[in-house]
C-alpha positions in Angstrom: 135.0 85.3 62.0 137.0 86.1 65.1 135.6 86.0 68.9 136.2 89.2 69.0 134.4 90.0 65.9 131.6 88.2 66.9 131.5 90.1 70.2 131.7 93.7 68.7 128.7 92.5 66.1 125.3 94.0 67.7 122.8 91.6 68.2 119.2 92.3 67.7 118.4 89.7 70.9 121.5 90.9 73.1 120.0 94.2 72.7 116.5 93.9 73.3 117.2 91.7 76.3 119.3 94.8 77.8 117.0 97.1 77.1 114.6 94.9 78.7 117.0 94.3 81.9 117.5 97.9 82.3 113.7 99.2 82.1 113.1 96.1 84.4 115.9 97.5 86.8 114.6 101.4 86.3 110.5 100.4 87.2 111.2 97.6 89.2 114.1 97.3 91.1 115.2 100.5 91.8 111.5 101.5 93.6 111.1 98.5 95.7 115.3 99.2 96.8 114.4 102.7 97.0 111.3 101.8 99.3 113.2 99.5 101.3 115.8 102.1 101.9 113.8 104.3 103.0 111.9 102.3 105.5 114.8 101.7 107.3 116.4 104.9 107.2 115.6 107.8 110.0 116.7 111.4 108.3 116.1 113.1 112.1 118.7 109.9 113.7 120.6 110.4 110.3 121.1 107.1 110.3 119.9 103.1 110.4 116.9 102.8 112.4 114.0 100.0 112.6 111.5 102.3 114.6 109.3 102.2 111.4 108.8 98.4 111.3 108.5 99.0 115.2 105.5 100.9 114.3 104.2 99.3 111.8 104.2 95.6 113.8 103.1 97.3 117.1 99.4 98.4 115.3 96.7 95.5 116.3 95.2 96.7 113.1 98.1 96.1 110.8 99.2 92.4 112.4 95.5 91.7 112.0 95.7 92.0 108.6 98.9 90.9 107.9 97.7 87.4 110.1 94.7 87.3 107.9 96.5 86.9 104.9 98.4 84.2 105.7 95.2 82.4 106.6 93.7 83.1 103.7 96.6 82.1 101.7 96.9 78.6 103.4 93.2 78.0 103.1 93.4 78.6 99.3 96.8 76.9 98.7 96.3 73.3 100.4 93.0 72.0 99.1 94.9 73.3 95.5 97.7 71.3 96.6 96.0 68.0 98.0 93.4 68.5 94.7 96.2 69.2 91.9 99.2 67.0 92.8 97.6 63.6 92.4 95.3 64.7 89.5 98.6 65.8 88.2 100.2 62.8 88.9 97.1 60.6 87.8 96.7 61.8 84.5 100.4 62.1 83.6 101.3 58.2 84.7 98.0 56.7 84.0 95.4 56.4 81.1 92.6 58.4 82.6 89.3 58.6 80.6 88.3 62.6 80.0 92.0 63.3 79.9 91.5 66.0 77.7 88.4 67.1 79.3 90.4 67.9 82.8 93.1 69.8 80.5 90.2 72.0 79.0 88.3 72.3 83.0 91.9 73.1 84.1 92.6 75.7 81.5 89.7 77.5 82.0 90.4 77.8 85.5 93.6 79.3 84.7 92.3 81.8 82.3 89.0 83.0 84.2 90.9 85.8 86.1 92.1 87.5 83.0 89.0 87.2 81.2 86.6 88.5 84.3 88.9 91.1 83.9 88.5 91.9 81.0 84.6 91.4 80.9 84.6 93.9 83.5 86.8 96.5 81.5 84.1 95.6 78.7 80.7 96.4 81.3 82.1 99.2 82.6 83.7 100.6 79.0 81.4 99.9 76.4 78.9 101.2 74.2 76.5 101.2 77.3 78.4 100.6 80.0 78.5 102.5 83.1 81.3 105.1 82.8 80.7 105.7 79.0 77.2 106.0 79.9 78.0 108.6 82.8 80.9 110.5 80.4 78.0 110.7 77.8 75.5 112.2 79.9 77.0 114.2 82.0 79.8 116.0 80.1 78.8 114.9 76.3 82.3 113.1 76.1 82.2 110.1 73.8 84.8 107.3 74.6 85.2 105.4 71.2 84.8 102.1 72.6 86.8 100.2 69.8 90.2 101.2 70.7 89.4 101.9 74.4 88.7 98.6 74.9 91.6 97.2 72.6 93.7 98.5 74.7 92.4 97.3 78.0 91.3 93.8 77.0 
């Protein structure tokens, strides 16, 4: 088979990867671009402008936030840092007793924010939860719970 047969042969992963690429580009991409665009275009100057960050930076409110998020952001990333680099580098390089213990403690961690998630979908969605309650009683609308919360967990 020739390189250029091999080229003009479709390809299930080529294709699905473009696919992928392109709806990635379309919902992705082309908003945050778009958005970006926009902020720094002035239709009434017809042209480039950064009055709107001007704005935007000038509001106490705004910085506050902005200033707050960064703190929060340090505060949560260096004790994660100064906690998970040497346990990382403990139990990789040396025999630690509960090895497999701190895997499972570490997992867990990294899966409770998914599964709170979901637990919530499930209090607030099931068979007596709070909206299906509410749907049930005040409009007689019955959400079937088993494919409802398929979906959403």
């Amino acid at each position: 088979m020739t390189l250029l047969n091999k080229m003009r042969k479709p390809d299930f992963w080529k294709a699905s990867t473009l696919i992928v690429l392109v709806l990635y580009g379309l919902f992705f991409i082309y908003p945050i671009v778009n958005l970006l665009a926009q902020s720094i275009y002035d239709p009434s100057l017809g042209g480039f402008t950064l009055t709107h960050f001007n704005k935007f930076f000038s509001q106490p409110y705004y910085l506050k936030t902005i200033v707050n998020s960064f703190q929060v952001t340090i505060i949560a990333t260096l004790p994660t840092l100064l906690i998970g680099i040497p346990l990382a580098y403990f139990t990789t390089v040396y025999k630690v007793k509960g090895k497999k213990f701190l895997n499972v403690i570490i997992i867990l961690c990294s899966m409770s924010a998914p599964f709170i998630g979901a637990y919530s979908w499930i209090l607030l969605l099931g068979r007596s939860g709070l909206i299906t309650k509410f749907m049930l009683n005040t409009f007689g609308i019955v959400i079937p719970t088993s494919t409802v919360l398929v979906v959403f967990s």
